[in-house]
SEGURO-989706 format. One line per 10 residues: number of its first residue (from 1); their letters; for each residue y, z, x of C-alpha. Coordinates in Angstrom, 2 decimals. Last residue first. Layout:
BEGIN
NUM> a> Y,Z,X ~ ...
This chain:
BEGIN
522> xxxxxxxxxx> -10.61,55.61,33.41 ~ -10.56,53.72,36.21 ~ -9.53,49.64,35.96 ~ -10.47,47.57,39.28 ~ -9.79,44.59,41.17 ~ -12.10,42.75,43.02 ~ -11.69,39.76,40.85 ~ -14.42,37.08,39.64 ~ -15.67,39.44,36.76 ~ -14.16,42.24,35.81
512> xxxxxxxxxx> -14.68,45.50,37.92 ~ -14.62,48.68,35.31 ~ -15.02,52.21,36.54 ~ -15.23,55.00,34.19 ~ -14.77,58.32,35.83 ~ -15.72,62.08,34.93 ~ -18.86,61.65,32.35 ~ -20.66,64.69,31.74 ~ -23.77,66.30,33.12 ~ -25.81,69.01,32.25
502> xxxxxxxxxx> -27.01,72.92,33.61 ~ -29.22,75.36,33.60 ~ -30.97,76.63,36.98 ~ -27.61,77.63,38.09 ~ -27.00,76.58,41.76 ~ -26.30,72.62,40.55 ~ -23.10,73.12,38.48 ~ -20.20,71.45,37.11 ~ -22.63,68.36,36.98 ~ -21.23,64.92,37.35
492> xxxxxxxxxx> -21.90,61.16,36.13 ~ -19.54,58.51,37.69 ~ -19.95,55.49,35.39 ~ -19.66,51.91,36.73 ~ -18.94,49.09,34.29 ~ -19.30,46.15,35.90 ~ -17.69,43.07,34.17 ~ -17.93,39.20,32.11 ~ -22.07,39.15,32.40 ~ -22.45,42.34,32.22
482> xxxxxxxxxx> -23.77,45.31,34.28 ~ -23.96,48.88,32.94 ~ -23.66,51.04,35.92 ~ -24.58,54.67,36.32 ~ -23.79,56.70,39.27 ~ -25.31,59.67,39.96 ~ -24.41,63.91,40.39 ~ -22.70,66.22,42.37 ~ -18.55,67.12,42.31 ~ -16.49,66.24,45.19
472> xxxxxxxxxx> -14.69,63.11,42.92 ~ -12.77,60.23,44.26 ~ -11.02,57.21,42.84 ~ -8.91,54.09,43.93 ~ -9.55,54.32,47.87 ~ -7.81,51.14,49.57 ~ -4.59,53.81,49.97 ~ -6.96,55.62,52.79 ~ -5.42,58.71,54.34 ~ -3.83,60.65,51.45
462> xxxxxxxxxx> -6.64,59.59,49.78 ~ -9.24,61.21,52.43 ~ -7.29,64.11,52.55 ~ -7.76,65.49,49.11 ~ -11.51,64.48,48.93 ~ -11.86,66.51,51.87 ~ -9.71,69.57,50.71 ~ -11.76,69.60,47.65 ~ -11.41,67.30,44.76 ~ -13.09,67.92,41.10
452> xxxxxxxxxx> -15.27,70.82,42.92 ~ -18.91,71.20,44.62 ~ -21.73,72.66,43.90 ~ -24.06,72.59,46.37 ~ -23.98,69.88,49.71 ~ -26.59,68.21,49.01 ~ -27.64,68.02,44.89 ~ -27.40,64.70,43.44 ~ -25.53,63.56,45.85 ~ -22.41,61.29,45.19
442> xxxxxxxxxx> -22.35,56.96,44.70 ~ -20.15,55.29,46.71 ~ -19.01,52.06,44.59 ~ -17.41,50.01,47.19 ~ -15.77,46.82,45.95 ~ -15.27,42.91,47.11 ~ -13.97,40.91,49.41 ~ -10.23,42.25,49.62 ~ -8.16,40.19,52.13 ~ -6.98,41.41,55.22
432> xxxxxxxxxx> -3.67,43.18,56.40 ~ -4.02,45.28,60.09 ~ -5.67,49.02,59.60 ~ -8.07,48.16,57.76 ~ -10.09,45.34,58.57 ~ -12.82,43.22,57.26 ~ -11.84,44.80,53.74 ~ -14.33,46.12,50.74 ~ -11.90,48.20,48.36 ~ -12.67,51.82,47.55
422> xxxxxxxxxx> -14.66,53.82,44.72 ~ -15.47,57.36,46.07 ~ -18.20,59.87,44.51 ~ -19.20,62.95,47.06 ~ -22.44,63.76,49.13 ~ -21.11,61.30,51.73 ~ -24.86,59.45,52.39 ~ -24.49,57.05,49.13 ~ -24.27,53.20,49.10 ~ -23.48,50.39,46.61
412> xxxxxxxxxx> -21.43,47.65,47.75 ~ -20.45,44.96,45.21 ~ -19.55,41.32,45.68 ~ -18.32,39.26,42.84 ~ -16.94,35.75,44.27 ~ -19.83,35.08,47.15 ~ -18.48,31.79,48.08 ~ -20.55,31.65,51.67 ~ -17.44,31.82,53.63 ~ -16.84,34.88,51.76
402> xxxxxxxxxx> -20.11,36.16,52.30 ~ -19.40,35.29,55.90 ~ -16.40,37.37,55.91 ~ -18.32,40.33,54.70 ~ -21.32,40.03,56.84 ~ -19.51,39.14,59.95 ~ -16.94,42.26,59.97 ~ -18.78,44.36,58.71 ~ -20.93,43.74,61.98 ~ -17.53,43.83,64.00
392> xxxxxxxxxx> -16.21,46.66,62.82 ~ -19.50,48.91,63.41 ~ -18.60,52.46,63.58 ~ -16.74,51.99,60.36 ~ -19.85,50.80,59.04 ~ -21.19,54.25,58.57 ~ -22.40,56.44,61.48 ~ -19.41,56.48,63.39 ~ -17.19,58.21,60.75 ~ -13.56,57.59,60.39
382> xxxxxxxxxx> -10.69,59.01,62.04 ~ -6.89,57.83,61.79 ~ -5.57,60.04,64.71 ~ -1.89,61.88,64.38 ~ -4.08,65.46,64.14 ~ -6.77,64.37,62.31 ~ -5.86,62.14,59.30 ~ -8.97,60.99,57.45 ~ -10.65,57.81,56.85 ~ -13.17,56.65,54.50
372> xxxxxxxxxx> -13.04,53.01,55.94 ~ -15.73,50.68,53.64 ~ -19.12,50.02,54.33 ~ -20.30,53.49,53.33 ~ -23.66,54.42,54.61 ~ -27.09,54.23,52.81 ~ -27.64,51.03,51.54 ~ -27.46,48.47,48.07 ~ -25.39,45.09,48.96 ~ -25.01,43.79,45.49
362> xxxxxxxxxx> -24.41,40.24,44.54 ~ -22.97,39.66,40.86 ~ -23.10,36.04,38.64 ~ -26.02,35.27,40.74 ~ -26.97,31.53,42.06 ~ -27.59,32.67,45.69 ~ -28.38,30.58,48.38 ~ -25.94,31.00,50.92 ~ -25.60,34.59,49.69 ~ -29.69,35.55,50.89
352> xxxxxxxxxx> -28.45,33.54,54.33 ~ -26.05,35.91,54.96 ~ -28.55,38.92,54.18 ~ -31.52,37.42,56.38 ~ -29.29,36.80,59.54 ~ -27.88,39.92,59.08 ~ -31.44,41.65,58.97 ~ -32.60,38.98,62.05 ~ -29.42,40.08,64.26 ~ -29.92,44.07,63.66
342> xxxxxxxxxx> -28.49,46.02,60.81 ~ -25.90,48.45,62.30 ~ -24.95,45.97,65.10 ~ -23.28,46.55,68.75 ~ -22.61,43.10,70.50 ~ -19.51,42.68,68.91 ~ -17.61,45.38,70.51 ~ -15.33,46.89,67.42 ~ -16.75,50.42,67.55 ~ -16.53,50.86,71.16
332> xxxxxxxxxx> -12.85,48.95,71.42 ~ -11.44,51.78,69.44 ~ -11.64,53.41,66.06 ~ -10.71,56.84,65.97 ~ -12.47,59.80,65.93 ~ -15.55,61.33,63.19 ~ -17.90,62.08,66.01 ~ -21.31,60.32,66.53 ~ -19.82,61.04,70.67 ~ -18.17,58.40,70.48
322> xxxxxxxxxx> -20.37,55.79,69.75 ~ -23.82,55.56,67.47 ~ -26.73,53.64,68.91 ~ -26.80,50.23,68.04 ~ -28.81,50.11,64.36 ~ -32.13,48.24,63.74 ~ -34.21,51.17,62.11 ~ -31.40,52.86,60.39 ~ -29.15,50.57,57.64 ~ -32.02,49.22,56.25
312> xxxxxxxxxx> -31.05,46.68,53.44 ~ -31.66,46.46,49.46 ~ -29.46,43.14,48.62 ~ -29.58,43.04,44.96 ~ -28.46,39.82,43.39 ~ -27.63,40.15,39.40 ~ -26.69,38.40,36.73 ~ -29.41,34.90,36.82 ~ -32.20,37.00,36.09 ~ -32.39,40.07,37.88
302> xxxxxxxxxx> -33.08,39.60,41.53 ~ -34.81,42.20,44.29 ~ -34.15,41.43,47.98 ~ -36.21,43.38,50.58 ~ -34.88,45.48,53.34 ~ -37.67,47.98,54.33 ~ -39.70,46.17,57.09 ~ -41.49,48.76,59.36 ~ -42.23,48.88,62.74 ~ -42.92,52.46,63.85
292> xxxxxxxxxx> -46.16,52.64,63.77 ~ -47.38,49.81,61.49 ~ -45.06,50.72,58.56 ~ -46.27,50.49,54.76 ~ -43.58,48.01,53.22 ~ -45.84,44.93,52.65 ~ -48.07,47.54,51.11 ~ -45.41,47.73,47.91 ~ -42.95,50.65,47.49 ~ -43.63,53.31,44.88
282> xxxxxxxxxx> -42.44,56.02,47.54 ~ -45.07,59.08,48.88 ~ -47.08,57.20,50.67 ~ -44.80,55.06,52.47 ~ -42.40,57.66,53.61 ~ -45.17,59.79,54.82 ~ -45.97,56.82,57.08 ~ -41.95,56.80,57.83 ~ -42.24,60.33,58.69 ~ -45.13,60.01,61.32
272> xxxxxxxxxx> -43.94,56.90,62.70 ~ -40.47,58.68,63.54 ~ -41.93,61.43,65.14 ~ -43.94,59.46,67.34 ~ -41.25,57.34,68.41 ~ -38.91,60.48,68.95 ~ -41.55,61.50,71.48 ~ -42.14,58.39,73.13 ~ -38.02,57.51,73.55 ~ -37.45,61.36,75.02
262> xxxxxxxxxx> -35.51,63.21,72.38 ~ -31.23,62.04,72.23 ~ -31.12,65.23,70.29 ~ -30.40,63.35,67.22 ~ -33.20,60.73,67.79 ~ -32.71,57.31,69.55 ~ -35.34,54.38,69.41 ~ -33.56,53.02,65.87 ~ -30.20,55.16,65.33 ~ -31.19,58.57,64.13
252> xxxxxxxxxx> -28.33,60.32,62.20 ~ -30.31,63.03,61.46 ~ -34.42,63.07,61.74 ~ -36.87,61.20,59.48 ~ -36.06,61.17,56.03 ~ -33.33,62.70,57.01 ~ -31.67,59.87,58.15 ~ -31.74,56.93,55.17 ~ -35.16,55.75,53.35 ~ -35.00,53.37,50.62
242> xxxxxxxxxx> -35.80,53.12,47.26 ~ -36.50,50.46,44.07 ~ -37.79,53.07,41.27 ~ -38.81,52.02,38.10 ~ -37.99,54.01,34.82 ~ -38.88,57.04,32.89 ~ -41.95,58.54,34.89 ~ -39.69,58.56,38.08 ~ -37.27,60.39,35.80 ~ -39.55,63.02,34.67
232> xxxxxxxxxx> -41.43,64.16,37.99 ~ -37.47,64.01,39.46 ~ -36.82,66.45,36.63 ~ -39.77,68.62,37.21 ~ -39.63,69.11,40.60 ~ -42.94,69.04,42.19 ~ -42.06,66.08,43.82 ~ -39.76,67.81,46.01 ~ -42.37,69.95,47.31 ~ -44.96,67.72,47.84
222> xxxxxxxxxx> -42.53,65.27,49.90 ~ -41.59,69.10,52.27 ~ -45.67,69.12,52.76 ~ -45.99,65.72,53.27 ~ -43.40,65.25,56.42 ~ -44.73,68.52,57.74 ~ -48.41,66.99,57.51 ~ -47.41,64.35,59.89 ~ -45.51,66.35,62.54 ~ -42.29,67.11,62.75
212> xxxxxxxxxx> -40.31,68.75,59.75 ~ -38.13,71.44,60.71 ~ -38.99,74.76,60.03 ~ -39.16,77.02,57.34 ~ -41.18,73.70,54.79 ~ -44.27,74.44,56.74 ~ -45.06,77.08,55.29 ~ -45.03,75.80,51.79 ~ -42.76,77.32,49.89 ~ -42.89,79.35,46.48
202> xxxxxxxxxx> -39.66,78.96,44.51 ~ -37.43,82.31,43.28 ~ -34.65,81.42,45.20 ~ -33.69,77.99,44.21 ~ -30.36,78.06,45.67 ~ -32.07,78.44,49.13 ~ -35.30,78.88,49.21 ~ -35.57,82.50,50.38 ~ -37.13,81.46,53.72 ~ -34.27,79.37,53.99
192> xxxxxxxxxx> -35.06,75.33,54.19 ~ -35.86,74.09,57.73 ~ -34.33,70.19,58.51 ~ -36.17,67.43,57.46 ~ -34.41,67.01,54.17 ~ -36.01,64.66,51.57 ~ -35.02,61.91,49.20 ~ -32.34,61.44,51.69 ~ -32.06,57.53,51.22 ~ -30.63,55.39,48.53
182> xxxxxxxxxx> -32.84,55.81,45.40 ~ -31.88,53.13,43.26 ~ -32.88,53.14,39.35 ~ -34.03,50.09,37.24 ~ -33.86,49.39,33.63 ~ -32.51,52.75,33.02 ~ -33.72,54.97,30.31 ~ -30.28,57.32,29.45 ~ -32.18,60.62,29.53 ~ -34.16,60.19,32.34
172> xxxxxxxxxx> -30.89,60.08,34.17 ~ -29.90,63.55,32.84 ~ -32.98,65.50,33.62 ~ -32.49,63.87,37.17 ~ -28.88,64.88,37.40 ~ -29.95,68.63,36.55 ~ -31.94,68.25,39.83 ~ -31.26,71.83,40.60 ~ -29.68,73.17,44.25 ~ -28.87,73.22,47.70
162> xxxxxxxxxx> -32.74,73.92,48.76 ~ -33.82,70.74,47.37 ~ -31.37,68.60,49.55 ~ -31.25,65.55,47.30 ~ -29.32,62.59,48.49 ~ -29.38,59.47,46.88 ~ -29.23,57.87,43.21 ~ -27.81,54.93,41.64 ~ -28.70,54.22,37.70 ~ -29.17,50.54,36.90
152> xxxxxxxxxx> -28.64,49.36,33.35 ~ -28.64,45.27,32.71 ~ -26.52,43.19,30.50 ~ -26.39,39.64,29.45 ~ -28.97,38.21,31.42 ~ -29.54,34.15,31.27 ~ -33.09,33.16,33.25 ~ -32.61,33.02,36.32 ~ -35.61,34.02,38.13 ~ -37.04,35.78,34.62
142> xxxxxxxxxx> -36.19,39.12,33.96 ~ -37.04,42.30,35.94 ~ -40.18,44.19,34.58 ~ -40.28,47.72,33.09 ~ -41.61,50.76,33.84 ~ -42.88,53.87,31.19 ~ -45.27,56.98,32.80 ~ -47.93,58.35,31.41 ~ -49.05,61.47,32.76 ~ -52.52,61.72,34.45
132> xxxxxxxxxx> -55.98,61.67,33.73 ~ -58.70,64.27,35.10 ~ -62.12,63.59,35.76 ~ -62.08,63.05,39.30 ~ -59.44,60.19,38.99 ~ -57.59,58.66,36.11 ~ -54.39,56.66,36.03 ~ -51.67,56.21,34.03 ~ -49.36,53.22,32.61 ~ -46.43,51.99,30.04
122> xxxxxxxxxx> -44.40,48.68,29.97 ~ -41.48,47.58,28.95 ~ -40.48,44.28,29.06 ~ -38.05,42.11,30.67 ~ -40.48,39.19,32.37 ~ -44.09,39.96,30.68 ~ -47.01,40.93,33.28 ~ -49.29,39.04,35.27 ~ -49.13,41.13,38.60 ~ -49.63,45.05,39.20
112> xxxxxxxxxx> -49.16,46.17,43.19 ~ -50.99,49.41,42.87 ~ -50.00,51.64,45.13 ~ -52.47,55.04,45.40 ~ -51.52,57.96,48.08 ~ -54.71,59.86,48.86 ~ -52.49,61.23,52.34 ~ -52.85,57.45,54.11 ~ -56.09,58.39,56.08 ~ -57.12,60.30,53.23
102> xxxxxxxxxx> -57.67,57.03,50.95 ~ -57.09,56.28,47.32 ~ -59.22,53.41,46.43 ~ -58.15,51.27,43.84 ~ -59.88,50.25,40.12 ~ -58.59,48.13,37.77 ~ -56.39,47.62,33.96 ~ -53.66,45.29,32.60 ~ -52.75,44.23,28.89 ~ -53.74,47.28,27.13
92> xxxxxxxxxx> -52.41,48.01,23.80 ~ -53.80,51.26,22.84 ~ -51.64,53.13,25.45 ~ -49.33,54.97,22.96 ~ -46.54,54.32,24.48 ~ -47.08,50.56,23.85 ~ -47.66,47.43,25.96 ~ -50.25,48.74,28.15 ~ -51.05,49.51,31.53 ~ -53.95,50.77,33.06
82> xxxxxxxxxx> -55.51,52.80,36.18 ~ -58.71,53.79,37.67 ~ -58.84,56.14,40.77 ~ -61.83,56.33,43.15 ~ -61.72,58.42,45.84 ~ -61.95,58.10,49.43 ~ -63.23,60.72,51.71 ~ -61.46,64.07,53.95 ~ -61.58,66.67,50.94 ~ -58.28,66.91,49.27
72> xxxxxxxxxx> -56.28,69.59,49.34 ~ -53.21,68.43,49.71 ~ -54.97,67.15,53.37 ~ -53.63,70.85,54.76 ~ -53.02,72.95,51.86 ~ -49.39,72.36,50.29 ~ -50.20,70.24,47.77 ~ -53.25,71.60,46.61 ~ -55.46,69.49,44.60 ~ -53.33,66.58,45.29
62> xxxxxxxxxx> -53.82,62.66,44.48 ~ -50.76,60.53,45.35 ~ -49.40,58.28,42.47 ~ -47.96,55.01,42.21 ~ -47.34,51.96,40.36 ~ -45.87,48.87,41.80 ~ -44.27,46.38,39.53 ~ -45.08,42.76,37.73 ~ -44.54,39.61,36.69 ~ -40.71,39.24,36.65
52> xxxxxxxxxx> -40.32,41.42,40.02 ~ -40.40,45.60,39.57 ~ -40.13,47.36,43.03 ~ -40.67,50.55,41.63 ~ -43.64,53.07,39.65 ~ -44.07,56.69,39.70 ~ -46.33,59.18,38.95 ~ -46.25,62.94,39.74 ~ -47.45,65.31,41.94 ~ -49.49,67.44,39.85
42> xxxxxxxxxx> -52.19,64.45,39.85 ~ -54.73,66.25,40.81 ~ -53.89,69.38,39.05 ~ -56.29,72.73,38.93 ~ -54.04,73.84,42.19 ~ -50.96,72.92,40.80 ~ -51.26,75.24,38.04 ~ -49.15,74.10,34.90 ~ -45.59,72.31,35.48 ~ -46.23,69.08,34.51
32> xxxxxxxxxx> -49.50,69.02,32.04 ~ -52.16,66.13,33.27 ~ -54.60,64.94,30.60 ~ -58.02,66.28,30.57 ~ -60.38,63.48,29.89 ~ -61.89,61.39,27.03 ~ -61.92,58.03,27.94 ~ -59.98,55.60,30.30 ~ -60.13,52.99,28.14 ~ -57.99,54.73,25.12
22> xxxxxxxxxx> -57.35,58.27,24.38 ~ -54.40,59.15,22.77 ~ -51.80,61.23,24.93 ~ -48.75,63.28,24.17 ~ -47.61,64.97,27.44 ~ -46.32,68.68,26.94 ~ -43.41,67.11,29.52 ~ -43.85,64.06,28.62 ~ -43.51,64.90,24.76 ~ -39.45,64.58,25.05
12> xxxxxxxxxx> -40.32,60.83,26.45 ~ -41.63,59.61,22.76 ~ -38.36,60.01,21.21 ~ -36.54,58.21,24.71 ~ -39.59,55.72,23.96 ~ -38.84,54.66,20.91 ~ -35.42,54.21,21.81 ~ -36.58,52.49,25.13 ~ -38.58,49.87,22.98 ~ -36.09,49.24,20.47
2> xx> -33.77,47.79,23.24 ~ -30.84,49.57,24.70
């Protein structure tokens, strides 16, 4: 960790009271986390993701009221300034301008910041209607290429709010990431109880007891995750780079198709009105705001010369699920070649990203598990049809082609299962193929509640799948420390997310040295 991020792990405790100096944006009230959303504007947070070598995104959505209709905002642009500077203290400044935040996108701001430092650390805020917000820290990948030693990347998906605390947040901001990756389920579609759940002394927005559907559903249930204080903290800590899975928009959609199998027009209006809330409520760049309900999400993000990461979309180009979408056996359905889980031009794009790569590690960051999580039922082997295993012959291509493309360190990083599972990366697994590489399944940070060391579904998926070399039930993140000679991957869990208290500890230790797809647990 460089001097920077120590200082700023001292300065980070004050976030929450917010330390602030004045500099160019004058003398204005400062935004306090956790005081009366009402008198807040920016009570939703900042954020920034997507960083390149010259620069990151940095956003914020303006709110008066979060859960009013508009958040409160009265229907006309407003002006919000920004800045960035090179210290905490914000009396360095290097970058500075003026945006528009718009009601027709929710008063969402993303400022796509260029001319910055390669693998520095950077601080920013923004002001609007007399009121300045938190500071927030990002930094900058390295150089294309350049040499990289080490790099920190935290791994982060699926956070039911109603199931629980965001202890793993708290604990993530703690440990100042380079870069974290959100994988999908930042929010739940589906009505939380009128109680709220685990948290049952929160205030909810009407909206948020049945299921999200229209436009201002999708913002109201963003609004109230984001008034978390731990995710408020860690997207101030460190950059962002996320992804959308299913409940984003509706569960286990496949592209046109809905859960319910809705007619096409209705599901397509449903789904353009959650991936627009999507947009403006992620630190993604305008090349990712959808049109409708066309949207390009996979992007490729490098770090130097260490590390490849292959972000992909794992929903919007998808063959429909077979089988019913039941956990069953594997048959000719899921092994027709014609079905896809990316789409032709999103394979096309990710084989020809490890033609070209130079990178000591490529990762393949999603949502679903590429590897076979299977379970006995009965005297069937069954897997899931949403994740790859639905899908044999598009793992098929993309891992056997990364092969054929001399990909020697490949790395799948996904979430979805709500539960931590390391396990080799095969074409095929029930006749013998070689390994190509590793699954690092990262757990929820709350779905699903507490859970335990192994339950009865942890238990049965080893006994099942011999290619799995550790599982945990538990909820937390995954934190990997990437080197040049190994990948260290660290399995952080809570014993608790129901208890408004709580901390994480380190359960598992996974080490993949370089050029092998073996691994050492600890």
């Amino acid at each position: 960790m460089g001097t920077s991020r120590r200082r700023f792990l001292s300065w980070s405790a004050l976030v929450t009271g917010l330390a602030f100096t004045p500099g160019l944006l004058g003398e204005t009230r400062p935004t306090v986390p956790g005081t009366d959303r009402s008198a807040n504007v920016f009570g939703l947070g900042v954020a920034s993701g997507d960083p390149v070598p010259d620069g990151v995104v940095l956003w914020t959505r303006l709110s008066r009221n979060p859960f009013a209709p508009s958040g409160g905002m009265e229907p006309r642009p407003v002006r919000v300034d920004w800045e960035v500077a090179a210290d905490e203290s914000m009396t360095r400044i290097v970058r500075r301008g003026t945006v528009h935040a718009t009601p027709e996108w929710g008063h969402s701001v993303h400022v796509d910041v260029r001319g910055l430092a390669p693998s520095a650390d950077y601080f920013y805020r923004f002001r609007a209607l007399g009121e300045i917000s938190t500071i927030g820290r990002t930094r900058t990948a390295p150089a294309p290429f350049a040499r990289v030693e080490n790099l920190t990347l935290a791994v982060a998906s699926c956070q039911n709010w109603a199931d629980g605390y965001y202890h793993a947040y708290a604990d993530l901001a703690a440990h100042a990431p380079d870069v974290v990756l959100h994988l999908g389920d930042y929010i739940y579609e589906k009505p939380i109880p009128a109680q709220g759940g685990a948290r049952s002394a929160a205030a909810l927005p009407l909206s948020a007891t049945r299921e999200a559907v229209d436009l201002e559903d999708y913002r109201d249930r963003y609004a109230l995750y984001k008034s978390d204080p731990d995710l408020q903290l860690a997207h101030a800590m460190a950059p962002f780079v996320i992804t959308f899975d299913d409940h984003e928009v509706d569960n286990n959609w496949a592209a046109a198709v809905s859960e319910d199998h809705a007619p096409l027009t209705t599901f397509a209006l449903r789904r353009a009105r959650a991936l627009r809330a999507w947009w403006e409520n992620t630190p993604v760049r305008i090349s990712a705001r959808p049109n409708g309900t066309v949207i390009r999400a996979h992007r490729r993000l490098g770090f130097g010369d260490l590390v490849d990461l292959n972000l992909l979309d794992t929903r919007s180009h998808r063959s429909d699920q077979v089988n019913g979408d039941n956990d069953t056996g594997q048959n000719a359905r899921t092994a027709d070649p014609s079905r896809t889980l990316l789409g032709a031009e999103q394979e096309r794009w990710l084989l020809d990203g490890f033609a070209s790569s130079r990178h000591r590690w490529n990762a393949i960051v999603q949502q679903v598990p590429m590897a076979d999580l299977a379970r006995t039922v009965g005297s069937t082997r069954a897997v899931s049809m949403d994740g790859w295993s639905g899908y044999e012959a598009s793992r098929a291509r993309v891992l056997d082609g990364a092969a054929d493309r001399g990909v020697r360190n490949l790395v799948s990083l996904a979430g979805d299962i709500h539960r931590s599972v390391v396990a080799d990366l095969r074409t095929s697994y029930t006749n013998e193929s070689s390994t190509r590489g590793v699954e690092l399944a990262a757990t929820s940070i709350t779905s699903g509640g507490d859970g335990e060391d192994s339950d009865e579904g942890d238990r049965r998926l080893k006994e099942a799948s011999p290619h799995v070399r550790f599982g945990n039930s538990q909820r937390g993140y995954l934190l990997n420390r990437i080197h040049s000679d190994r990948w260290e991957a660290e399995f952080r869990v809570a014993s608790s997310v129901r208890s408004p208290r709580g901390s994480l500890r380190r359960r598992a230790l996974i080490t993949i040295p370089d050029s092998t797809a073996e691994v050492d647990v600890v």
